[in-house]
N, C-alpha and C positions, 0 to 999 in steps of 0.2 A: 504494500500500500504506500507507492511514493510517487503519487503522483495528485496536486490538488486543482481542484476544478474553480475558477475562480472567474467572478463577476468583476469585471474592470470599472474605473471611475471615467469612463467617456459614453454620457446619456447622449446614444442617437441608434438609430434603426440596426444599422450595419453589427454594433458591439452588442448588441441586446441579447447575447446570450455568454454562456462558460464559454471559457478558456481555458485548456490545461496545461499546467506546470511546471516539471520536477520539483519536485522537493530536493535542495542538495542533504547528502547525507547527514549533517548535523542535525538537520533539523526533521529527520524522521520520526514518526512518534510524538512529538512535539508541536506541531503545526495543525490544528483541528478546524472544523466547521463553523465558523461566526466571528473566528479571527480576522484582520487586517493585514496584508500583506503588502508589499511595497515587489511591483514584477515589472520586468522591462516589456514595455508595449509600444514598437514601433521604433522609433529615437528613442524615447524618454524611458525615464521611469513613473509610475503614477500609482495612486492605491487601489487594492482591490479587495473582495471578501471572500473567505472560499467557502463556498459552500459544500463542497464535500471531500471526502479524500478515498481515492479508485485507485484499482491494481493496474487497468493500465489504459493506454490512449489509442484510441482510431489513427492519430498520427503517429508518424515515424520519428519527425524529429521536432524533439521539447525543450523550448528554454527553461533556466533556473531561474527560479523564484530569488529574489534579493535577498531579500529577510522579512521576517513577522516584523507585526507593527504591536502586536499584544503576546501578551503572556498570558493571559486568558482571553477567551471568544467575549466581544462587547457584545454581541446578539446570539442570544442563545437558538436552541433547535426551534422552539416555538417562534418567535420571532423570525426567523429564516423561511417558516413555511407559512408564518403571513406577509411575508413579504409577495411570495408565489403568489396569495390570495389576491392581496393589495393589487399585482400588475396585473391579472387577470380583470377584476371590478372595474379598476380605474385608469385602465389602458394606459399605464404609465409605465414607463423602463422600471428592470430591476433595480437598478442603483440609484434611482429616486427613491425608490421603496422602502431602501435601506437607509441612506441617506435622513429620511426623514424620520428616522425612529432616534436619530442617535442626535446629542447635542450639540450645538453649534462648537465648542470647543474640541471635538475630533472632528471637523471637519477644515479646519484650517492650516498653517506652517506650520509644521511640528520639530520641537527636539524634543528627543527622547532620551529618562534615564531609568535607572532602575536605583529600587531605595531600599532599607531595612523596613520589613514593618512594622507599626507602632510599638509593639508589645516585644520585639525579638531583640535581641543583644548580637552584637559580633560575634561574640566565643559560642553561639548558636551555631553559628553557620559551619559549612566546612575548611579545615584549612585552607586548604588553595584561595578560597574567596575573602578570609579573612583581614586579610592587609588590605584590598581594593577596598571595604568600605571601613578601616579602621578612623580614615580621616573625619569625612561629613556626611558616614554612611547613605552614599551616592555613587553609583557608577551610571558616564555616560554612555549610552547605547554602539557606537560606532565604537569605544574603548571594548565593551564586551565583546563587540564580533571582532574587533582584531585581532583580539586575545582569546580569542575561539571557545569561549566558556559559557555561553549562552545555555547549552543541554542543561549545564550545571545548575544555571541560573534557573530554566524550566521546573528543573526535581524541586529545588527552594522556594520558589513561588507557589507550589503544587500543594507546600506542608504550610503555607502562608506565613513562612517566614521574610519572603521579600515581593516586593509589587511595580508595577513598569509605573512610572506617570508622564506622561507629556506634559511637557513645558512647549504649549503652544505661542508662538513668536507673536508678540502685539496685541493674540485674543486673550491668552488667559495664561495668569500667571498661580504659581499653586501658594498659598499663604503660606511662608515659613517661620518659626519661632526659634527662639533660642534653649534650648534646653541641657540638663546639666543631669549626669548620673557617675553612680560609680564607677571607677574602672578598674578597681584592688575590691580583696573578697572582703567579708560584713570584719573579720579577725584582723585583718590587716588595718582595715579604719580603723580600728579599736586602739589597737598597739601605734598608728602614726598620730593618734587623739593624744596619748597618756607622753610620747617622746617631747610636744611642740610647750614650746617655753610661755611662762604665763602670759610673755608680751602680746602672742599669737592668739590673743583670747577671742577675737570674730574667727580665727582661723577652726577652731578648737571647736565654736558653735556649731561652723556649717557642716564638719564633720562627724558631732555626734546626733546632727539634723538627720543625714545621713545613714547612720548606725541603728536609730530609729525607725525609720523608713526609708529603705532600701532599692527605692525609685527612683525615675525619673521624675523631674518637675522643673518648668517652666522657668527661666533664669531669672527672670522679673519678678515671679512669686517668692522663690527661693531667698531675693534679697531683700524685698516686704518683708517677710515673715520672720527673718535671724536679724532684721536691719542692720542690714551691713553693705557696702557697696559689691561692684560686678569686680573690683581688682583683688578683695581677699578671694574671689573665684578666682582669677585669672590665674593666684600662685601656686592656689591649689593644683590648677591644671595643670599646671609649668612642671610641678613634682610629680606629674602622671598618677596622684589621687582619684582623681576626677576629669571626664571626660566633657567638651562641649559638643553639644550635635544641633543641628537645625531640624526639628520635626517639621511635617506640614498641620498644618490645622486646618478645618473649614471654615470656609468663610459663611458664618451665619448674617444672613438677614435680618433674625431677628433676635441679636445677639446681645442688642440691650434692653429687649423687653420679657417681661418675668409675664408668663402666664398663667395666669390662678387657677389652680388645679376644679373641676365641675366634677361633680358625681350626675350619674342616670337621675334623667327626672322620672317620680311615678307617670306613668301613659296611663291615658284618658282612654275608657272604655273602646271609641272608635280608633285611637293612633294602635291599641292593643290587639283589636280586631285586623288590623291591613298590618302589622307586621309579623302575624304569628306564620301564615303564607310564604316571607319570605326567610325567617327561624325555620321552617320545616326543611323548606326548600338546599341552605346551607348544611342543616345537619345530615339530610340524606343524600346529596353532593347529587342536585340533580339541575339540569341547567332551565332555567323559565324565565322567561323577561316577565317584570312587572310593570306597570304603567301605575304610580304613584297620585291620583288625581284629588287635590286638597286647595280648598280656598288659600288665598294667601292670608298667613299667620294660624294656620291648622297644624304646624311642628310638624310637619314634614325632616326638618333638620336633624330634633330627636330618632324618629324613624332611622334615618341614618346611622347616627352615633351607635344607636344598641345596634342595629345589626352588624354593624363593623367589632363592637367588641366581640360578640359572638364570635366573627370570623377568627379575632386575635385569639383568642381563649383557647381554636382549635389549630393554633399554630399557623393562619394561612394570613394572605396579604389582599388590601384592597385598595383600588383606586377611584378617586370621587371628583366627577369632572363639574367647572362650574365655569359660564360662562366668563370669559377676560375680564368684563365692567364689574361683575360680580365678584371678582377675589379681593372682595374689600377685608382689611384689618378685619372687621368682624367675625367673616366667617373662617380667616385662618385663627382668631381666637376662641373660635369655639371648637376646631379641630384640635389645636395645641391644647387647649385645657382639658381637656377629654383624653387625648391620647401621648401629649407631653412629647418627647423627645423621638418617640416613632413613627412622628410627621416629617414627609419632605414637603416642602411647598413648591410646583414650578408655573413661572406662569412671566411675563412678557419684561414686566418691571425691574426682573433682576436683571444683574449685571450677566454677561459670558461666564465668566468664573463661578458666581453663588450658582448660577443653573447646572455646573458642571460638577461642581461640590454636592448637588443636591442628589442629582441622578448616580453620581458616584456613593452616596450612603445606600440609593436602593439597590446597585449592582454590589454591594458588598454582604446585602442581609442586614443593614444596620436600624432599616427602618419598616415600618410593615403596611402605613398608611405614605396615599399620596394622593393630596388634592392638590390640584391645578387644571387649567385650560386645555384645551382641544389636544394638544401635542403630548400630552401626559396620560393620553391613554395608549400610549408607548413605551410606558414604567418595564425596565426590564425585571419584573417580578417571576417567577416562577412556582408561584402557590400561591395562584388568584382566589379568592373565596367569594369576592365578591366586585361588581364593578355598578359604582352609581351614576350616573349624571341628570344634577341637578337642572332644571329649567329647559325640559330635553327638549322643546321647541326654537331655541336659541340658533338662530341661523348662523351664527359665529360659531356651531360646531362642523360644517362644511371648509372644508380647505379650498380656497379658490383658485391656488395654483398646482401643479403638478406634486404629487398623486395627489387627484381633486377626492382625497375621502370622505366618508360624511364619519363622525364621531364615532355616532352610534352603531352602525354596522358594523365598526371593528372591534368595538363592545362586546357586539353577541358572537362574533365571529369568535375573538380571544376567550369568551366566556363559555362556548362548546367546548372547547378545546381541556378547559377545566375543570366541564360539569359544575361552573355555577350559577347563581344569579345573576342579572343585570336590574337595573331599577331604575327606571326614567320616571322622575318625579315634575310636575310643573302644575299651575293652578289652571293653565293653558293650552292644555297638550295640544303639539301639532296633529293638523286632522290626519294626518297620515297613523301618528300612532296608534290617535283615538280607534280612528276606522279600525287596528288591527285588533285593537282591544273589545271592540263592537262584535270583530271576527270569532273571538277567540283564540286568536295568533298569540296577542299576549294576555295577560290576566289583571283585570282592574282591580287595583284597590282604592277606595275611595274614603277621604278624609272633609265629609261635606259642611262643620263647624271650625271657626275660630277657638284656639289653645282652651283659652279662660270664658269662653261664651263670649266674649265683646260679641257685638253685632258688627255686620260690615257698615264702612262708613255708608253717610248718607251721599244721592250723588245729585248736584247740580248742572245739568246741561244745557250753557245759555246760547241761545240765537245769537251770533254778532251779526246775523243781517237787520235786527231787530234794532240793535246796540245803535247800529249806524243811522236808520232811520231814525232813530231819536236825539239824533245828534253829539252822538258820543264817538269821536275820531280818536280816541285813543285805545291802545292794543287791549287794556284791562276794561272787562265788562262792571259794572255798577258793583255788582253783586261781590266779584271778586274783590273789588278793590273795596268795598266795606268791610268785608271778610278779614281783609289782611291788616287793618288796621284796627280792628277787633282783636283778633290775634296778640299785634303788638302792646294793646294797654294792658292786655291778660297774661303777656310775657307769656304767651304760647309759640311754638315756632311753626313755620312753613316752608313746604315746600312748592318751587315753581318749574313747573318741565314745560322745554319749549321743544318739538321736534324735529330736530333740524332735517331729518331726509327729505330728500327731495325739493330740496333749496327752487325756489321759483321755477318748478319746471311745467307748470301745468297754468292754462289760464281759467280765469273764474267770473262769473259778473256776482258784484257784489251786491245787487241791490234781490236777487233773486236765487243767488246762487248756483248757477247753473256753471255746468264746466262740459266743456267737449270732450264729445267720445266720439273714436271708430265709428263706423255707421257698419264695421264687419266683424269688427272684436266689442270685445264686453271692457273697454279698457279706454284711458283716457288720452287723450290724443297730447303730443312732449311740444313744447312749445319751444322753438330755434330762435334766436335774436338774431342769428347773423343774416336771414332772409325773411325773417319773419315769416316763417312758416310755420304751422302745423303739422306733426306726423305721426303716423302710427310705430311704432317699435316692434310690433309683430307681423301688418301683412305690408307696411309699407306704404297705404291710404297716404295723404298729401292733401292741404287746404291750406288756405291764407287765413292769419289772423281776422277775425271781424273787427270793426269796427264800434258796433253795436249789436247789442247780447240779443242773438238769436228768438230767443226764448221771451224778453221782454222790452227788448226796444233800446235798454238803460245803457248809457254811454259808458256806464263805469264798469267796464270790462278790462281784466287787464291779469300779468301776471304775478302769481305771490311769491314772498320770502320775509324773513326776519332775521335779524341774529340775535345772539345772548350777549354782546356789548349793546346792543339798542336797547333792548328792553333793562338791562341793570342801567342806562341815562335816564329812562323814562320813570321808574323806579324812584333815580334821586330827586326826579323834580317833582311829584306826587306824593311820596313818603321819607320827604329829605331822612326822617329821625329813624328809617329801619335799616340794620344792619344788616349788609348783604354778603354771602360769601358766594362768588360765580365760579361753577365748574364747568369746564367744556376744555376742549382742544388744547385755547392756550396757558388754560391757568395748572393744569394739570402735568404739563411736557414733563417736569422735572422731578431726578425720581426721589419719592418719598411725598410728594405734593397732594397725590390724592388724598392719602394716609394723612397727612396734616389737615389737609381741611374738613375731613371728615372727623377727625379729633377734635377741632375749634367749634368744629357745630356742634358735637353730643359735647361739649364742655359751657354752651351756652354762649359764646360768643359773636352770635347773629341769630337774628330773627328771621332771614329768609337765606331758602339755599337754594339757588338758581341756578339749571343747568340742564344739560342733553341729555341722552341716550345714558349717560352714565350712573346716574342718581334714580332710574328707575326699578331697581334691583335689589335683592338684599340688605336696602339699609332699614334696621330697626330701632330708634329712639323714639322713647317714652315720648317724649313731647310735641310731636309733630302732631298738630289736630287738623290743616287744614292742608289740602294736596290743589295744586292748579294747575291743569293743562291749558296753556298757551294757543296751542293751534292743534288740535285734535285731525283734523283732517291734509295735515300735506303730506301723509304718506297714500293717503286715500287716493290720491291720482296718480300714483303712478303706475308706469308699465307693467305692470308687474301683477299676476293672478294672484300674487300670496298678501297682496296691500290690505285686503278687507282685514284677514287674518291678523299681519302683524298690528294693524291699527286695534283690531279687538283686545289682542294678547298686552300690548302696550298700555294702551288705557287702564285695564285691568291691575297688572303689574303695577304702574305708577298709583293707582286709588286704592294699592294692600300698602302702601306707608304710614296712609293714617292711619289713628286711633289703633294702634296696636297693642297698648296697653291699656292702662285706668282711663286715661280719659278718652271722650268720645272722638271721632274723626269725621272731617266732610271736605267732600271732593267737588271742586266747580272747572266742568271740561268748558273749554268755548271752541263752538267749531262754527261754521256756516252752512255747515249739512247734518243739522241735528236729527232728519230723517233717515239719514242711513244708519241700515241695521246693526253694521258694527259697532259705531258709535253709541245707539239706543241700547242693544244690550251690555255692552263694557260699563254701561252706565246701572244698570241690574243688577251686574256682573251672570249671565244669566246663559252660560257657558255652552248645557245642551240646546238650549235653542240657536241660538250662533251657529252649533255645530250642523245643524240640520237644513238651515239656509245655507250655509255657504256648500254645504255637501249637496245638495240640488244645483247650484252654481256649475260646481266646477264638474258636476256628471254633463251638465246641459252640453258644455264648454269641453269635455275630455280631456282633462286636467286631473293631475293628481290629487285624490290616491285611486281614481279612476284607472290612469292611464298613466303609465310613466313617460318619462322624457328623456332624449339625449338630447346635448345641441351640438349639433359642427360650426364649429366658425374659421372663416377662410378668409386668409388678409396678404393685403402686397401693396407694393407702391403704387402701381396704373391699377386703373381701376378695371379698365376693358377685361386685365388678366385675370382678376378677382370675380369679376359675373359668370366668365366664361367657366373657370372653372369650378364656382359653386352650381352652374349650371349643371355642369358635367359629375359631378358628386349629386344630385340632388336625382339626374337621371339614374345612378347606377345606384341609390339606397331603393325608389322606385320599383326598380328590376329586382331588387331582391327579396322583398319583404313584400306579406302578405299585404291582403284589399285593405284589410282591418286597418293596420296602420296609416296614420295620420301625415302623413308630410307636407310641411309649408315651408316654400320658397320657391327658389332666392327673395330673400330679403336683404334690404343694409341692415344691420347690427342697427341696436340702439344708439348706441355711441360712431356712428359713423367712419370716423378717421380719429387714431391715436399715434403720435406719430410721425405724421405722413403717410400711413398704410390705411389703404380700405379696407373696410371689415362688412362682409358678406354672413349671412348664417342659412341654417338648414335648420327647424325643428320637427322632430319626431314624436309623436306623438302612437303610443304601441300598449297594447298589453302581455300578449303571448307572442314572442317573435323569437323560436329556434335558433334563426339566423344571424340572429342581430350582433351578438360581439363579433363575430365572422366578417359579417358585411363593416362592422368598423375600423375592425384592423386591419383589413384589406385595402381603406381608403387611409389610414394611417404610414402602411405601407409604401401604397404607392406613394405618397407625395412627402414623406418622410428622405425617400428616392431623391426625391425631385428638390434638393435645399438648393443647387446652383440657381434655380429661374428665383429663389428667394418667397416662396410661394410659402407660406405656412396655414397649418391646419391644426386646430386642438380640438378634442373634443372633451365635452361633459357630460359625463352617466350621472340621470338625477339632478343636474344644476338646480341652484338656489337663486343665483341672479341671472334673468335672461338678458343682461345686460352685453 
C-alpha cells in the first residue's frame, strides 16, 4: 500500500478528480486519508488531500509525493465522504468541498513546525529526538525532513507526545507564553535549595515553589506569586535548575469574561412534552429531524441546553447553528454558562487565529459543544449526538458561493451518518420544513405559549397612506411617536427596526398604495434609474415609469428608501431628550462593537435602539415594552417569491422582543399595505394561516416546496455571446427533461451586468427529474471546456436568491 490517491488544490473541470502518488519510503505507513500533502503538479508544487491509500496504479509511471502537510488527517473519514456528498448536491469541485470545511488558517502560506505537547517533557521523548527540542521544544519542518526523522516524529505524535502547528505567514500566528519548569529531579531541587546562601533568598523561594509543585507554570505567574522579578529566573536557568520554554496558548475570545455558571430550569408541562421525543430519540441513537415550532419566548433555548446535556452525559458531541446576527453575547452566555469550558464558539467576528484556536480544541476532543454560524456545521467532531439549528428558516444558512450548500441538509446528511437527531427550531418555520413536517418527513413538536404565560405583545398596524393624508410628512406615524415618548417619561426602552432590503427598488403611489407588478409573474416589477424603466427579474416584461398612478390618477408616485442615519436626525429633532444607540453596517464594522452596544443598552444607557436586520433576533431585555417597525413592506416588493415569507417571519421575529418579561409589550408596524396578508397576520402572529395562503400561492405559481429549483446563470463580456449561449443551454435542458418540468428563459438576470459581464439565466422549475444532475453536469462540463471564449456558467441547486 504505497501509493496515495490524492485530490489537488487547482478547482477546474480538467483536475476534478484523484491523482496518484508514490509515497517515498519514509513515509509509508505514515501518510493516511484526510491528511494534507504538499505533490509536484505540473511546475509547481501545491496542496492536496488524499483521500485514500491503494496497492497500486493504472499508471506506469508515479511521481513522489513531497511531504505531509499533517501528522494527523485535519478531515476525518466522515468528513471525506461528505465531501463526495457535498460535490455530488452542489455540483461543486472536490477541493471546494474540502476547502470549505477547514479554517481559513490552513488555507493560506504556511511554515510548519513540530512542538512538545503541552503535558510531555523532553526526557519523554526518545533519545535521538531529544536534543532537537531541548532548546524551545520546537522543530522546524524542512529541519525534520532533512534530518530524515519524520517516521520518528509520526510514532510520537501517534502517543500525543508531540503535534505539527503551522505558523501561517500574515494569517495566523499561534499565541506563545513564556513558561518555566524543572529541569533536575524533585531531590536534586531539594539539595540545590539547602546549598544556596541566605543572600539567595528569592533564589531559595522559586525553588522550593518548585519542590512543591513540580510543574510547569507560566513565567509571569510564577513571579506574581514568589514576587520576585524574571532575572532571579534567568540565574536559575543559567545553573540548568530550571528550564525556559515558550508554550502556545489559545487565544480566547472570551478570555476576560467570567460566565456565571446556570443550572436546568424546571420545563413547563408543554417545553417537557416536545423534548421527551427528542430524549428518546438520543438514547436509542436513532436518526429523526424534529421541527421545533414555539412562539417566540416559549424556551425553545432551554429545549436545547437539556438535550445537549443529555448528549454530554453519554459521552457524544453537538453542534448548535444560529444564524450570524444572532450570535449575540447572549446566546454564547447562555451556552458558556451551561456548558463552561466545552464550548467553542465560531462565527465571523473572530479574528483568523481565535477561529483557528477554536476549531483546533474541537479537532483535539477538548471541547464537546459548538455553536456558531452556517460554517460550523463543519465541526470536525466524531461523536455527533446531536445537531440543532436555531431559527432554521434563516436564509443566511445557504452558502451563496461555491459549494452553494444549504445548512441544513448537511445537518441530516452528517446526522445519518450518526444515527442522530437534528432539531430545527424557529417561531417561523420555512414553508419548506413546515410542508415536510405537514408530510410527516419530519416530526412537529410544538411549543404554542410564552415561558411564564406573558401574552404576546399587543400589535398596532398603522396606515401611513392615512398618516399622509392627514398631513403628517414625517416617517413616525402619530401613534408611534406618542408611544415612544410615553416610553421615555416611564424610563421604558424601545426598540426601532427599519428594513433596509430592498433599498428603493420598487415604485409605489403613495396616496393609494398601489405598486406595479408583472402582468405575467405574481411579483413586482424592479425599478432602473438609469433609463427609467421598469422590469420584470423573472420573464423579463419591460415598461416605463408612469407618471401618474395607474390605479388613481395621484401624481405622487415615485420610488422608496430610507436609511438609519435619516431616521436617528429625524429622531433628534422630534425627541431631542431620547437616547439613541444606532446599529447597522457602520456602527457595528468594529470588532467587539456589537457586543458593546448591546451591553450599553441592557445597562440602561439609551432609551431607543435603532437598527436593521441585526436587532431583530435573539435579543432578550426585561425592559423593552415597545417594538417599531419602520417600513414593514420594502421587502414586500421584491423579486423574489420568498418576500411574503421573509416579510411574515421578520415582522414576527422583531414583535417576540417585546414584553418578554414582567412587563407588558406593544408592537406599532407602519407599512402602506396594511392589507397584505403577510403583514395582517405577522400582526396576529397567526403562523398557520400564513402558512396556508402563501402555500396556495406558490402551488398556483410552482414554487417551492411544490417544485424545486435550479438556476443557470451565464455571463461574458458581449452580450450577443451570452443570449446565444443561454439560448443554446436553455435548448438542451429542454431536450432532456420531462413535459413536467418548468423552464423559463433566457432571461437577463436581475442584476443585469456586474462587472462589465452580462448575466443571462435559465430557471427550472421540476419535481421528479431522473435526469436532472446528469443534464447539469453535462452543461457544466461542456462550458467549464470552454474558459478560453471566457464564457462562464454557475449553477444553483435550491437557490435562495434568484438574484
Amino acid at each position: 500500500m504505497n501509493i496515495a490517491s490524492v485530490i489537488v488544490d487547482v478547482p477546474t473541470k480538467q483536475t476534478d478528480k484523484t491523482f496518484d502518488y508514490l509515497i517515498p519510503e519514509e513515509w509509508i505507513g505514515t501518510i493516511q486519508p484526510g491528511m494534507r500533502v504538499v505533490v509536484p503538479f505540473g511546475p509547481r508544487n501545491i496542496q492536496g488531500f488524499v483521500m485514500d491509500i491503494i496497492a497500486e496504479s493504472k499508471f506506469k509511471k508515479l511521481r513522489e509525493i513531497i511531504e505531509p502537510m499533517d501528522l494527523e488527517p485535519v478531515l476525518n473519514h466522515e468528513l471525506l465522504e461528505l465531501g463526495d456528498w457535498l460535490t455530488e448536491n452542489t455540483l461543486c469541485f472536490k477541493i471546494s468541498a474540502f476547502q470549505v470545511m477547514l479554517p481559513a488558517a490552513l488555507k493560506a502560506k504556511y511554515e510548519k513546525k513540530v512542538k512538545l505537547a503541552s503535558n510531555t517533557r523532553v526526557s519523554d521523548l526518545p533519545l535521538n529526538l531529544q536534543d532537537m527540542f531541548t532548546n524551545n521544544g520546537m522543530v522546524k519542518w524542512e529541519e525534520a525532513i532533512s534530518t530524515g526523522i519524520v517516521p520518528v516524529l509520526q510514532r510520537e505524535a501517534a502517543k500525543h507526545n508531540l503535534e505539527v502547528i503551522y505558523e501561517v505567514k500574515e494569517r495566523v500566528r499561534k499565541k506563545q507564553m513564556k513558561f518555566i519548569r524543572p529541569l533536575v529531579s524533585l531531590e536534586e531541587l531539594k539539595e540545590e535549595a539547602k546549598r544556596l546562601s541566605a543572600r539567595a533568598e528569592k533564589q531559595k523561594q522559586v525553588l522550593h515553589y518548585f519542590v512543591e509543585n513540580f510543574d510547569a507554570i507560566e513565567l509571569r505567574k510564577l513571579t506574581a506569586e514568589i514576587n520576585t522579578t524574571s532575572s532571579t529566573i534567568k540565574t536559575l536557568v543559567d545553573k540548568q535548575l530550571l528550564t525556559e520554554f515558550e508554550l502556545e496558548v489559545y487565544r480566547d475570545p472570551y478570555e476576560n469574561r467570567s460566565f456565571e455558571r446556570t443550572k436546568p430550569l424546571p420545563l413547563t408541562s408543554s417545553q417537557q412534552t416536545a423534548i421527551e421525543p427528542i430524549l428518546d430519540s438520543i438514547e436509542n441513537q436513532k436518526h429523526e429531524v424534529f421541527l421545533l415550532y414555539g412562539v417566540t419566548g416559549s424556551g425553545k433555548t432551554e429545549i436545547y441546553l437539556q438535550s445537549i446535556q443529555e448528549v454530554i452525559e453519554k459521552g457524544k458531541e453537538a453542534i448548535v447553528l444560529v444564524p450570524e446576527i444572532a450570535l449575540t453575547p447572549q446566546m454564547v452566555n447562555r451556552f458558556k454558562g451551561r456548558f463552561g469550558d466545552l464550548v467553542a464558539v465560531l462565527h465571523s467576528g473572530l479574528s483568523a487565529g481565535e477561529k483557528y484556536d477554536e476549531w483546533r480544541k474541537i479537532q483535539r476532543k477538548e471541547v464537546k459543544v459548538v455553536v456558531g454560524a452556517r460554517s460550523a456545521i463543519f465541526a470536525p467532531f466524531e461523536n455527533l449526538g446531536i445537531i440543532i439549528i436555531d431559527e432554521e428558516h434563516e436564509t443566511s444558512y445557504k452558502q451563496e458561493e461555491m459549494p452553494r450548500y444549504h445548512a441544513r441538509d448537511v445537518a441530516v446528511q452528517r446526522a445519518k451518518t450518526y444515527n442522530c437527531p437534528v432539531v430545527l427550531g424557529s417561531a417561523t418555520p420555512s414553508l419548506e420544513s413546515f410542508a415536510r413536517a405537514q408530510k410527516k418527513v419530519y416530526q412537529l413538536l410544538s411549543l404554542p405559549s410564552r415561558m411564564n404565560n406573558q401574552s404576546l405583545p399587543s400589535v398596532d398596524i398603522i396606515d401611513m397612506r392615512e398618516e399622509l393624508r392627514e398631513g403628517n410628512r414625517s416617517m413616525f406615524s402619530r401613534k408611534l411617536f406618542e408611544k415612544l415618548q410615553d416610553r421615555i417619561e416611564k424610563k421604558q426602552q424601545s426598540v426601532l427596526f427599519l428594513n433596509k432590503r430592498g433599498h428603493s427598488s420598487f415604485v409605489m403611489c403613495r396616496d393609494c398604495g398601489y405598486v406595479m407588478n408583472c402582468p405575467y409573474c405574481d411579483i413586482s416589477l424592479t425599478y432602473h434609474r438609469v433609463n427609467e424603466q421598469m422590469k420584470c427579474h423573472y420573464c423579463g416584461y419591460e415598461t416605463s415609469v408612469p407618471s401618474n398612478c395607474p390605479e388613481c390618477s395621484s401624481e405622487y408616485i415615485r420610488y422608496f428608501g430610507t436609511g438609519t442615519q435619516k431616521v436617528e436626525e429625524e429622531l433628534g429633532k422630534i425627541l431631542p431628550e431620547a437616547r439613541i444607540i444606532r446599529m447597522d453596517v457602520d456602527t457595528t464594522g468594529r470588532k467587539g462593537a456589537h457586543e458593546r452596544l448591546l451591553k450599553d443598552f441592557q445597562d440602561g444607557k439609551a432609551d431607543i435602539l435603532l437598527g436593521t436586520q441585526m436587532i431583530a433576533k435573539g435579543l432578550d431585555f426585561p425592559n423593552i415594552t415597545l417594538v417599531g417597525v419602520l417600513s414593514a413592506d420594502t421587502m414586500l416588493h421584491l423579486p423574489d417569491f420568498r418576500a411574503s415569507e421573509k416579510t411574515f417571519q421578520l415582522l414576527t421575529q422583531v414583535s417576540g422582543r417585546a414584553g418578554r418579561h414582567k412587563l407588558p409589550g406593544e408592537v406599532v408596524i407602519q407599512t402602506y399595505t396594511p392589507e397584505h396578508y403577510s403583514v395582517e397576520l405577522a400582526g396576529t402572529q397567526d403562523y398557520d394561516l400564513f402558512y396556508q395562503r402563501e402555500m396556495m400561492i406558490r402551488k398556483t405559481h410552482h414554487y417551492p416546496p411544490f417544485y424545486y429549483l435550479s438556476l443557470i446563470t451565464i455571463s461574458h463580456e458581449q452580450l450577443i455571446t451570452v443570449v446565444s449561449a443561454t439560448e443554446k443551454i436553455v435548448t438542451y435542458v429542454r431536450s432532456q427533461l420531462s413535459k413536467e418540468a418548468v423552464v423559463l428563459g433566457p432571461a437577463a438576470s436581475p442584476i443585469p451586468r456586474i462587472n462589465n459581464r452580462y448575466r443571462y439565466q435559465c430557471l427550472i422549475k421540476y419535481k421528479r427529474e431522473p435526469n436532472m444532475t446528469k443534464t447539469l453536469k453535462t452543461i457544466l462540463d461542456q462550458y467549464q471546456m470552454d474558459t478560453k471564449s471566457g464564457l462562464l456558467v454557475s449553477i444553483d441547486v435550491n437557490p435562495f436568491i434568484l438574484m
